[in-house]
N, C-alpha and C positions, 0 to 999 in steps of 0.2 A: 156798682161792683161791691160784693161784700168781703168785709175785711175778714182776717184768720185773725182769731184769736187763742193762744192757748194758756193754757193755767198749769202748773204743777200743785197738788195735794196729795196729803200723806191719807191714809187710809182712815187715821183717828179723825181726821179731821174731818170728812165724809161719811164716816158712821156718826160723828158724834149730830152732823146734818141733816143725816138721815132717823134718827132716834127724836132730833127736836120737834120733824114735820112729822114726823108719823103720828106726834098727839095731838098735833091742829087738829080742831074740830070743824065738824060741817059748820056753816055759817052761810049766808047772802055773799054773793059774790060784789067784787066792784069789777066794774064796765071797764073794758080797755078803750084807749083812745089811741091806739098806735095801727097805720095800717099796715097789712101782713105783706111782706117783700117778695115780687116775682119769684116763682120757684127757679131753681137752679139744678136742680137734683130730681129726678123721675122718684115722685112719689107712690108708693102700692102699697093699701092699708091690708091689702089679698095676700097673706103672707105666701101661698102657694101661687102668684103670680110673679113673685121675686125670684129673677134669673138666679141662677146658682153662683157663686163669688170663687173664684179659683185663685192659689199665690202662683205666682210665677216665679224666674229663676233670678239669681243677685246676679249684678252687672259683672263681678269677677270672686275669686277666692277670697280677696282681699276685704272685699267689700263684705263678704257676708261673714266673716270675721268682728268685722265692726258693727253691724248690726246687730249682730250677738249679744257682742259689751253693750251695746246701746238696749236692749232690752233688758241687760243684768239692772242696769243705772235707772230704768222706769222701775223694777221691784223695788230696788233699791229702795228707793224715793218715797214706794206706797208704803213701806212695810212699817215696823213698829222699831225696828232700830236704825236712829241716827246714824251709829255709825261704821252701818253698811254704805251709805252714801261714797265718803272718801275714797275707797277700796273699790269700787266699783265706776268711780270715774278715775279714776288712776288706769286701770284697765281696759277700758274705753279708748282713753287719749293713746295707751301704746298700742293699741290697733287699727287705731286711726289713718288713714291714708292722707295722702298731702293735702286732697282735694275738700275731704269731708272735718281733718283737724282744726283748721281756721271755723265752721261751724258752732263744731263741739266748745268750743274756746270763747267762742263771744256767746256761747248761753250759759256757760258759767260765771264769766264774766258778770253777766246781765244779770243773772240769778243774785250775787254775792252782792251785787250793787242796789237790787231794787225789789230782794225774798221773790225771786217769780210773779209780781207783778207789774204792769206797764205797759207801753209801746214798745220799750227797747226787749225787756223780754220777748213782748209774742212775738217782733219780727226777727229776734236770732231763733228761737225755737222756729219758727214755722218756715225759714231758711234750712234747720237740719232735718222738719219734718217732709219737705220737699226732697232734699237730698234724697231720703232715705226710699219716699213712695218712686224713683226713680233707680234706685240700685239694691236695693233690699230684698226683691222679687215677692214679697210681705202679700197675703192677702189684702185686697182696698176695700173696705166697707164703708159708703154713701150714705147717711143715714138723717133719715130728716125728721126732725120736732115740731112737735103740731099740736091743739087744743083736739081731742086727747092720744094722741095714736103715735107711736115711731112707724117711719116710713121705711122701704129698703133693708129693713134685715130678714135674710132667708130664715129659711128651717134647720139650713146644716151650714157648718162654714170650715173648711177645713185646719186642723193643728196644727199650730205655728204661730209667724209673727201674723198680726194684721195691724194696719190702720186705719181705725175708724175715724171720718168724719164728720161730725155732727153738725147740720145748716138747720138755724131755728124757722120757722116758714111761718111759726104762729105770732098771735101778739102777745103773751106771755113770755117769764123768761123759761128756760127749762132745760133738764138737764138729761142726760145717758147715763147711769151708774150700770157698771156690767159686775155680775158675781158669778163665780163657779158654786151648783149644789154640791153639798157632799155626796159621796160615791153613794150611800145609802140611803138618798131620801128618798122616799116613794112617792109625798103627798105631789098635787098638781102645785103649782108657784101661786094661786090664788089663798087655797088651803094655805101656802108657807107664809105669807105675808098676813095671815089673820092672826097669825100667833101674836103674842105679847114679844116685846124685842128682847128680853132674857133668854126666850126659845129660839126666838128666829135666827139672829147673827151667830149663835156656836155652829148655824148649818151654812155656813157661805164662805165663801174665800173672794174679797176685792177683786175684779184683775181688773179694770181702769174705769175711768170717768170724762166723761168732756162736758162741758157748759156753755149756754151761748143765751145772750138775748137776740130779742129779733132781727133777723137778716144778718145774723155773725155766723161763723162758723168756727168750732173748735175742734182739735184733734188727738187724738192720745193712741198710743200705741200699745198693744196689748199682747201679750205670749201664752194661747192658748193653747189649753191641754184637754186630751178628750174629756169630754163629760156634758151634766146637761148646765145650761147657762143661762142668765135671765137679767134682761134690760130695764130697768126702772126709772122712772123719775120721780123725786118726794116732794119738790118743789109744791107750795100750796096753791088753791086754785085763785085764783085773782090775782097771783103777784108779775105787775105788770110795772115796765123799763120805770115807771115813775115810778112805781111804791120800791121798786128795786136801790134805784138812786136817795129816796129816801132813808133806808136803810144804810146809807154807806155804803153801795155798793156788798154787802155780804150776806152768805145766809148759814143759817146754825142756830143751835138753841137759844146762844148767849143775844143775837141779834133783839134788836128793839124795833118793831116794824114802829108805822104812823099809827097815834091811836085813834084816828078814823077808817083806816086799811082795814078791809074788811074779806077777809081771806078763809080761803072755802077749805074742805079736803086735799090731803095729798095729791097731785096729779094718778097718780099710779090705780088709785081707788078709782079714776073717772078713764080708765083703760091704757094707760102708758107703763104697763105691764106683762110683757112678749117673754117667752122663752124660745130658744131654740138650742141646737146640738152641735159640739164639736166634734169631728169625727178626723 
């Protein structure tokens, strides 16, 4: 069975992740030794054979009241001010319903006890992530990581809440970062990603992240608004559960890989590079 993992990250933190891999250079890759875990999720690398993702309705008024604060509380969290944070789980909790406040209560809990790291984290987050793909009516997007392709995301998904889950299926580790383009970019997402990153990031807006090594699966929830969208991962190529564990478990500029790790291009340059449309 594979475990839920989930992570909270602020948006600096993720760009600044995303800016460290983008100047890895090509290199020899090193060999994985991990084998790649039963699929669990209908993989389609055919983006036009990916069924269409519909949200459905909230279990009650109540509930989509809560779901609401609980998407203010993920901006929150991405954005560049602290202290939106407070203000926006204060809001949360009084909309809360009986059922769903005891949730919300042990990931903050969890959070203030261990910064959003750990087993006690992901299992109260992935308790309120549960909750929510249950009463939220949120679009469910399935999404699977692979050596080099996301699996499972269409061409249009509709505006609103979703929650993505991301099951790593490959033996690297790897990630999903999702960005909204600006209203006015024309170039294709290949063209945007060649730029130097002083061009590229004034055209993108975060709207979430999930991460997983192999056979995890992570989830983040996201509040999409029309426009065009695009799935990345920057993670480099070779970096596999053991060079990962090597590192301390982290990844970012400041990171120290092994200095035998022998790590290739950003994933995203070897195809884990998708856009599609919110509509």
């Amino acid at each position: 069975m594979h475990n839920t993992k989930t992570r909270t990250r602020t948006k600096i933190l993720l760009l600044a992740a995303a800016a460290g891999t983008l100047a890895v250079g090509a290199s020899s890759v090193a060999s994985a030794t991990t084998e790649p875990p039963p699929d669990t999720m209908e993989m389609a690398s055919d983006v036009s054979a990916v069924p269409p993702v519909t949200a459905g309705e909230p279990s009650s008024p109540e509930a989509a009241a809560f779901c609401e604060a609980e998407m203010a509380v993920e901006a929150a969290t991405s954005s560049e001010d602290p202290a939106a944070v407070g203000p926006a789980i204060e809001a949360a909790m009084a909309a809360a319903t009986d059922d769903v406040r005891p949730l919300l209560e042990a990931v903050v809990a969890a959070f203030e006890a261990t910064g959003g790291e750990g087993p006690e984290f992901d299992a109260a987050y992935g308790a309120l992530i549960a909750w929510m793909q249950e009463n939220c009516g949120f679009a469910q997007l399935n999404v699977t990581l692979s050596e080099f392709a996301f699996g499972g995301i269409p061409e249009e998904l509709p505006a609103g809440g979703a929650i993505v889950s991301a099951l790593n299926t490959g033996e690297q580790v790897h990630e999903i970062v999702v960005f909204r383009l600006n209203d006015d970019m024309t170039m294709t997402v290949e063209e945007l990603f060649a730029l130097p990153e002083e061009e590229l990031f004034p055209n993108l807006t975060f709207a979430g992240a999930g991460f997983a090594v192999p056979g995890e699966i992570d989830s983040a929830v996201l509040n999409l608004t029309p426009g065009r969208y695009v799935a990345i991962c920057f993670l480099p190529d070779g970096l596999t559960p053991e060079i990962f564990e090597q590192a301390g478990g982290q990844i970012g500029p400041d990171v120290s890989f092994p200095p035998d790790a022998e790590l290739g291009a950003p994933h995203f340059t070897h195809g884990m590079l998708q856009e599609f449309t919110v509509v």
